[in-house]
C-alpha distance (Angstrom), angle and dihedral (degrees) to the residues before:
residue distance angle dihedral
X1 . . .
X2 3.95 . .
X3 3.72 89.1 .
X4 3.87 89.9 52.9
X5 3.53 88.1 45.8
X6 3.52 94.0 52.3
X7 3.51 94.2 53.4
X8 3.59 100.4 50.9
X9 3.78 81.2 51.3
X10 3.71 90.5 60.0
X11 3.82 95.4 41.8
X12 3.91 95.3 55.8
X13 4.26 92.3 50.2
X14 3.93 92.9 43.8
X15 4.27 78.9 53.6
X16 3.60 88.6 47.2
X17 3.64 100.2 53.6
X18 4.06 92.6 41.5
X19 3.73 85.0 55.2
X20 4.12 126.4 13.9
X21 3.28 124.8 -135.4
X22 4.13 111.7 -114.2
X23 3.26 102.2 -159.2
X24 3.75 99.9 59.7
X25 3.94 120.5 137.9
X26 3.60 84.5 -129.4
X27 3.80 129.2 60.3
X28 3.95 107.6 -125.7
X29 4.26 109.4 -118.0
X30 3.64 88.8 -111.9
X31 3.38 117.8 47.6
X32 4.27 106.4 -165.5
X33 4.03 121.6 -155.0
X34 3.94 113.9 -174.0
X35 3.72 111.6 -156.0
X36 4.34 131.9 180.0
X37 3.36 146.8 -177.6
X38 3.68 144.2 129.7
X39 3.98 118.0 -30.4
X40 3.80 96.8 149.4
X41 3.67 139.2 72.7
X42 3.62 131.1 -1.1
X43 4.28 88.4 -25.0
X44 3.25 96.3 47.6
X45 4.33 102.3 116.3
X46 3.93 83.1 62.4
X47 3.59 89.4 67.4
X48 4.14 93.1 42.5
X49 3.59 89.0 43.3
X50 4.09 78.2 58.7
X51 3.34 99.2 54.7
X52 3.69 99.1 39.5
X53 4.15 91.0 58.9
X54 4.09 87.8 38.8
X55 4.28 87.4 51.8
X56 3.87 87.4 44.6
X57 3.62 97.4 50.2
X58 4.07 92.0 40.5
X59 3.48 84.9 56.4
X60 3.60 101.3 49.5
X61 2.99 94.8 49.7
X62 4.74 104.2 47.3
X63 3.46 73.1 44.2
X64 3.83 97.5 63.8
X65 3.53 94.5 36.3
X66 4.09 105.9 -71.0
X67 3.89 122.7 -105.7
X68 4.10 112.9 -36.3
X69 4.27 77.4 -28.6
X70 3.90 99.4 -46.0
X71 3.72 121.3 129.4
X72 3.62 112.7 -126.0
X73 3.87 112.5 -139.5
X74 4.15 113.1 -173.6
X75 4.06 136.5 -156.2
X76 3.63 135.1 -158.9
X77 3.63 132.3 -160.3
X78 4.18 136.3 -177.6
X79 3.87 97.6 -107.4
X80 4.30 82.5 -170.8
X81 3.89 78.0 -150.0
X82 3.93 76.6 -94.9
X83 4.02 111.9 141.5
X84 3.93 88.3 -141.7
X85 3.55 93.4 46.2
X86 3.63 89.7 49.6
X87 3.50 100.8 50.1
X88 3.72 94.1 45.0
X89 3.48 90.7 56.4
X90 3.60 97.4 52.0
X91 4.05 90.1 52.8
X92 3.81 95.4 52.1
X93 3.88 87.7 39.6
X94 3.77 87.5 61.6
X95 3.79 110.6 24.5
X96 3.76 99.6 35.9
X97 4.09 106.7 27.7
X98 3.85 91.8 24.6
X99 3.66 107.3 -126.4
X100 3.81 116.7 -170.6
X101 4.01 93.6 -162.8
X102 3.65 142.5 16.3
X103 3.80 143.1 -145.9
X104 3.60 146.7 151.9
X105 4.15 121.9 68.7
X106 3.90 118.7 155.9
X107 3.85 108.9 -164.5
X108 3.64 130.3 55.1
X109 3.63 99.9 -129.5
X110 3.73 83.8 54.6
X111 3.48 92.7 56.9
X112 3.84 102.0 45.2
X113 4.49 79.5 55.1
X114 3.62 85.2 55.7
X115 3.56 104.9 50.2
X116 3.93 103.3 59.3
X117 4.35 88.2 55.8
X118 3.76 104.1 49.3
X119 3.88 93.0 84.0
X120 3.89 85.4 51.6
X121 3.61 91.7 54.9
X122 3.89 92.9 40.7
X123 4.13 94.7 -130.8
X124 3.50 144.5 106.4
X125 3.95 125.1 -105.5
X126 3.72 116.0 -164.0
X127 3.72 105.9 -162.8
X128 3.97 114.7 -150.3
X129 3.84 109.9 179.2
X130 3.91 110.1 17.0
X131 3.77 107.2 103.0
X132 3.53 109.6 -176.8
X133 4.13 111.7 132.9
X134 3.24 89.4 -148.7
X135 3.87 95.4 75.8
X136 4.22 87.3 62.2
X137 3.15 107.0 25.7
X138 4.23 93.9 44.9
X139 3.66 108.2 11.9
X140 3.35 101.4 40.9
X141 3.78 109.2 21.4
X142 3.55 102.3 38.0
X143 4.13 102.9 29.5
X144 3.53 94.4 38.7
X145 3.84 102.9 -123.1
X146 3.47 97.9 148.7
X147 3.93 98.9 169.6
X148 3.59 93.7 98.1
X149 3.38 130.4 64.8
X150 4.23 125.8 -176.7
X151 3.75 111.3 -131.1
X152 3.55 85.7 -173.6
X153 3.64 147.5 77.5
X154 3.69 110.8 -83.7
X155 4.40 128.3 -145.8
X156 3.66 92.2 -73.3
X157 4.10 82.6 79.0
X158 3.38 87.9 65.5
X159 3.33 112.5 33.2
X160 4.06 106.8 25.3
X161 3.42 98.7 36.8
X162 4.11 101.7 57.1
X163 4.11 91.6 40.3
X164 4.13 76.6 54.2
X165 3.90 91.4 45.2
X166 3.64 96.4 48.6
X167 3.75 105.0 28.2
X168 4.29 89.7 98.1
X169 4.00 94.2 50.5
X170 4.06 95.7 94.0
X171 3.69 91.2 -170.8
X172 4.29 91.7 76.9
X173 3.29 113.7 83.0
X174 3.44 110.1 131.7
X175 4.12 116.8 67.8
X176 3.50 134.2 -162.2
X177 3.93 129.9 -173.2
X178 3.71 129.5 -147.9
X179 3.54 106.4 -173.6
X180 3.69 142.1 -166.8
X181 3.69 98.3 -128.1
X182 3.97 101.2 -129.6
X183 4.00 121.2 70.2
X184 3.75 98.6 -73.8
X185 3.84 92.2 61.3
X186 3.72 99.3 43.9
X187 4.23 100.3 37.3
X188 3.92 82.9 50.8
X189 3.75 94.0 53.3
X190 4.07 92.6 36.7
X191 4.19 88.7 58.3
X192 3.87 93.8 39.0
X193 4.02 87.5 54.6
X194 3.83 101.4 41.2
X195 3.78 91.7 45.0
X196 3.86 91.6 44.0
X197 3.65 88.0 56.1
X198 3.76 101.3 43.2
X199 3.52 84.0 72.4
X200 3.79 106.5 28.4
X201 3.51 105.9 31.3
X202 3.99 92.9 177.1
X203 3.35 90.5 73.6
X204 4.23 114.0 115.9
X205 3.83 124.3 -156.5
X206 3.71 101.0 -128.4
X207 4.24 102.7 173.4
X208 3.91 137.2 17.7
X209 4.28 110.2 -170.2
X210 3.76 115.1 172.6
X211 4.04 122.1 -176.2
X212 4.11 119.4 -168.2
X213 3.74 113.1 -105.4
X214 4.32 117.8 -84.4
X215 4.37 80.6 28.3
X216 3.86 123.1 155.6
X217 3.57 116.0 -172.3
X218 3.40 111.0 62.5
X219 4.11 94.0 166.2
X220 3.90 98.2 103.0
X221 3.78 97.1 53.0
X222 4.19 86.7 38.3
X223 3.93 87.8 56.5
X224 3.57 89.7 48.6
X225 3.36 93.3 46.3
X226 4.11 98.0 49.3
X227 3.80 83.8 46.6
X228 3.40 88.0 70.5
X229 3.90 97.3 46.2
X230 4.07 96.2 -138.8
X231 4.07 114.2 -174.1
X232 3.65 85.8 -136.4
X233 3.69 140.7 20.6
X234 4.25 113.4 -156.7
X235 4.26 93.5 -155.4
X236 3.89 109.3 -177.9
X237 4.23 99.5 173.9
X238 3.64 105.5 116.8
X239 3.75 142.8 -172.4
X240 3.60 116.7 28.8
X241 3.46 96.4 -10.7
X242 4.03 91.8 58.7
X243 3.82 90.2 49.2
X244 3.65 83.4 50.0
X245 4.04 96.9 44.7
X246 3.70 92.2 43.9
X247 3.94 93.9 55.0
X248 3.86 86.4 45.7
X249 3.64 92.6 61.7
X250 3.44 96.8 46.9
X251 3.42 99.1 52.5
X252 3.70 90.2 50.1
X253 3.60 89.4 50.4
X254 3.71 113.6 -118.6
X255 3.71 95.1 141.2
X256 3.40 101.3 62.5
X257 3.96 95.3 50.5
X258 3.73 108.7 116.9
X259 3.65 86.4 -138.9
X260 3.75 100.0 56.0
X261 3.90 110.2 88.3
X262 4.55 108.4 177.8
X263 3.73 131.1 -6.8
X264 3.99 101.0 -162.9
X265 3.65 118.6 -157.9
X266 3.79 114.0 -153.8
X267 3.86 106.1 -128.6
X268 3.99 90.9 -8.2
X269 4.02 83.5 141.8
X270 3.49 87.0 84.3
X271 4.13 115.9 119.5
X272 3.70 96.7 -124.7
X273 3.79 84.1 59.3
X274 3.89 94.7 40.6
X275 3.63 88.4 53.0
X276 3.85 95.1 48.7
X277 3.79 100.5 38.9
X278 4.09 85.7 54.8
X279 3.69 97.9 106.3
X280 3.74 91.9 41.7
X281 3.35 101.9 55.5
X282 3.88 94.1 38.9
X283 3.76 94.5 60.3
X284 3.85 89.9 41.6
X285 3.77 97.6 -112.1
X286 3.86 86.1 154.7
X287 3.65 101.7 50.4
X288 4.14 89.0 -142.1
X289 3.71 87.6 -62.0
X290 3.61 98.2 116.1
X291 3.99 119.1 102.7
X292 3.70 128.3 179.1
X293 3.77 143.1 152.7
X294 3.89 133.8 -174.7
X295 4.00 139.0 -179.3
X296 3.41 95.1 -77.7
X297 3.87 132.0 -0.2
X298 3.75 112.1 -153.6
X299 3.90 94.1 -147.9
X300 4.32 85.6 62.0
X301 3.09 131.2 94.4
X302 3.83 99.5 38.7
X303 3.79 87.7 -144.6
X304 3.92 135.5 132.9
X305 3.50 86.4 -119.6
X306 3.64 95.4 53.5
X307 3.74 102.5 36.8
X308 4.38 80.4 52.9
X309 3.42 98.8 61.6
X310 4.17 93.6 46.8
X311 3.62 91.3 44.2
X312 4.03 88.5 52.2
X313 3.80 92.3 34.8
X314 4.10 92.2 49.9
X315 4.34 93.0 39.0
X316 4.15 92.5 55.0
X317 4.25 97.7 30.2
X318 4.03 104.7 29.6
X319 4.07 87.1 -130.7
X320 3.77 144.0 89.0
X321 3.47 120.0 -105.5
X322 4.15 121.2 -100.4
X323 3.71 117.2 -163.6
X324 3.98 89.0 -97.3
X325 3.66 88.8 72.4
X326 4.04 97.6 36.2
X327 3.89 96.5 49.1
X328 3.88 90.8 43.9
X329 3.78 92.8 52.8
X330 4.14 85.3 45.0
X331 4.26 88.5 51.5
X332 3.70 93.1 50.6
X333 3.81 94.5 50.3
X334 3.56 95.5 40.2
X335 4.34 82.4 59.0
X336 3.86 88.0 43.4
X337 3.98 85.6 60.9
X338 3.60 96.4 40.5
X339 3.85 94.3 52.5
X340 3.90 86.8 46.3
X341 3.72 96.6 48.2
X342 3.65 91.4 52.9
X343 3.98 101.6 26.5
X344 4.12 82.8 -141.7
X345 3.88 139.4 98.1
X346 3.52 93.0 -150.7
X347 3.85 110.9 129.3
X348 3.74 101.3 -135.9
X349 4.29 95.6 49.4
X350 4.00 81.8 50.3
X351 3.63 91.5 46.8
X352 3.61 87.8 60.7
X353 3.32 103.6 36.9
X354 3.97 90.1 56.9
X355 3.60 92.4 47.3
X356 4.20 104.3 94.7
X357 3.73 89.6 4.1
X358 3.96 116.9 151.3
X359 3.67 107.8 -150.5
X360 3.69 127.0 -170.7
X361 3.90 113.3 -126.4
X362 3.89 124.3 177.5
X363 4.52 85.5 -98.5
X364 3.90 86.7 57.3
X365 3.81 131.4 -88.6
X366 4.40 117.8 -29.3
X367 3.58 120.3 -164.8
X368 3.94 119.2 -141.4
X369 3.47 105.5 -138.7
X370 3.72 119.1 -127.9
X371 3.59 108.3 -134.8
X372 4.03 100.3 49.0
X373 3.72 97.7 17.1
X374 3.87 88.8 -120.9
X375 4.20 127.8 156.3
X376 3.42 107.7 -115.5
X377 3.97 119.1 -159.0
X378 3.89 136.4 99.0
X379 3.97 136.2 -100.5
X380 3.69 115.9 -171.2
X381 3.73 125.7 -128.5
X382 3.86 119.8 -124.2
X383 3.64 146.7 160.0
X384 3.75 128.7 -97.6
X385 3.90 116.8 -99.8
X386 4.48 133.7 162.6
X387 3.65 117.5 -133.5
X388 3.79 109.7 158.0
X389 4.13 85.4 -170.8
X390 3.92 85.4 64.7
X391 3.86 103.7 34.5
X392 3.69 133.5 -20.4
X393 3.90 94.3 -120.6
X394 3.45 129.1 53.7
X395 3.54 120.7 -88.0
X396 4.10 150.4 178.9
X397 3.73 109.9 -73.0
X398 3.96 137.3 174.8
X399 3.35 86.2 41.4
X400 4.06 119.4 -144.6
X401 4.08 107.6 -151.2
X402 4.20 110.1 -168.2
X403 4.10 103.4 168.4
X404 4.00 114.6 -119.3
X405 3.14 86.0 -111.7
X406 3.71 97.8 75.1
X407 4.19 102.8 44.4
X408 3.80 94.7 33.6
X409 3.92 118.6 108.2
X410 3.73 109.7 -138.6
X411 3.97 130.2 -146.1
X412 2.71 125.3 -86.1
X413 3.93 100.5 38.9
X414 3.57 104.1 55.8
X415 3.49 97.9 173.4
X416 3.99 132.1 111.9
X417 3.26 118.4 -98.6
């Protein structure tokens, strides 16, 4: 009977090291947060970007004493914006390396395959780049899976804000779409048109292109497009391909048509694109005709606090920021004060505790809503300009600043406008 005993004894510690317990009274001495995203293919600097802001932030904070004392130890995998991949990650992030927290995610789709397994796994996922509003307003809001959380800024970024941006220049009236063909492209562009013509009802679709996701030739649907002679194309693919895309149409000419008036490229703030648009924009291949936005733009706010965290980010990685990086370093803090507000790991006291919380990121303070768990706080829109006195790469200038407040849908109407 001892023997047994003794065995059993064995068996339940070996189960508590392969997964720890959340609800201890005590906080373990190393406290381990498993993140993922992109780090291959033509996306791939959105996941570095992630790990950059996650090893900045881990730093900070072993370095200033850890969480209530506990180390904090991180782990990053390839997500291959691949639902499967994603969701096997997450399970041998938790059950296997025994992750307390989670973070990261790039695409939407990935996301929504997230959502529905972090009650299974009993842990929190703090998503910092997928944008779909579906996850809030559906997932979360709606069905109740209230595990997740979006640190970032959601669709309406893309789609709300521009038709808001653009809605008082009289001279657009014709619109044109180029469209990531999965649900981030088309619920950007189906927000950006409704709200456009809530308030300008003149305006006439002229042009819908699509491309399949990870696509590189972009010249059939840009012919099409240009044969229609839209005032404004909305584009929303992003990475490689929008590096790609944008080059495209300039070599084709579309920016220098007199008729052609703004291309805006949903979350073309982002560094990789800064970086890779450089020569473009320098030699005035865009004519001033290129808008973008993104989830955070390191060059906004002009605040200590901002200008801080770039300085920091650019002396110990040789880069500026992206939003990857930014919104990661936000997610991790915003667990740090949930763990210290409730001196617990246990999923449901975090829940809470996350649910209202203001959190301090380097653009200034963002408040996660309560009802869908969403990030609220504003990123302006702007226009691409080059001056090497202000940053060596390009970057969004002019900048167009419309509080959340007024492009944001709101629970519990989740219907466009």
């Amino acid at each position: 009977m001892k023997k047994v005993t003794g065995i059993l004894g064995i068996a339940l510690f070996l189960i508590f090291i392969v997964t720890p317990a959340v609800n201890a009274a005590e906080l373990p001495k190393v406290i381990k947060i498993g993140g993922q995203g992109v780090t291959s293919g033509s996306k791939a600097d959105y996941g570095h970007q992630m790990i950059m802001g996650a090893q900045m932030a881990v730093e900070e904070i072993n370095n200033s004493g850890g969480i209530l004392g506990s180390k904090v130890e991180m782990k990053f995998m390839d997500s291959e914006l691949k639902a499967a991949v994603a969701t096997k990650n997450a399970r041998y992030l938790v059950k296997d390396w025994g992750a307390h927290f989670l973070f990261g995610i790039d695409s939407s789709g990935v996301s929504m395959a997230m959502a529905p397994i972090m009650p299974e796994l009993d842990r929190i996922l703090i998503i910092c780049h997928g944008a779909t509003h579906k996850l809030t307003e559906e997932a979360i809001f709606k069905k109740g899976l209230r595990n997740t959380f979006r640190i970032s800024v959601p669709t309406y970024q893309d789609g709300t804000l521009p038709a808001m941006i653009f809605k008082d220049r009289p001279e657009i009236k014709r619109i044109a779409s180029l469209a990531a063909a999965y649900s981030y492209g088309y619920s950007a562009w189906e927000m950006f048109e409704k709200t456009l013509k809530k308030y300008r009802p003149d305006v006439e679709v002229v042009g819908k292109a699509e491309a399949p996701f990870l696509h590189m030739d972009f010249t059939p649907q840009l012919n099409a497009l240009m044969a229609a002679k839209p005032d404004l194309i909305l584009a929303t693919p992003w990475g490689g391909e929008g590096l790609m895309m944008l080059r495209q149409a300039t070599l084709l000419g579309l920016f220098e048509q007199p008729w052609f008036k703004v291309w805006f490229q949903c979350m073309g703030g982002s560094i990789d694109m800064a970086e890779g648009l450089t020569p473009d924009v320098k030699s005035g291949k865009f004519h001033g005709k290129l808008w973008a936005t993104a989830r955070y733009l390191w060059n906004w706010p002009d605040t200590p606090r901002n200008k801080a965290f770039v300085a920091k980010f650019r002396e110990k990685f040789g880069r500026f920021p992206n939003y990857s990086a930014a919104n990661v370093h936000t997610a991790i803090y915003a667990f740090k004060k949930a763990v210290e507000q409730t001196k617990s790991l246990d999923t449901q006291k975090l829940i809470k505790a996350l649910e209202g919380m203001k959190v301090q990121a380097p653009d200034g303070e963002r408040w996660i809503r309560p009802e869908d768990h969403q990030a609220c706080y504003t990123v302006p829109g702007g226009n691409y300009v080059y001056d090497k006195s202000v940053c060596p790469n390009a970057f969004l200038g002019n900048l167009v600043v419309i509080p959340w407040e007024k492009y944001y849908r709101n629970p519990p109407d989740y219907k466009l406008p």
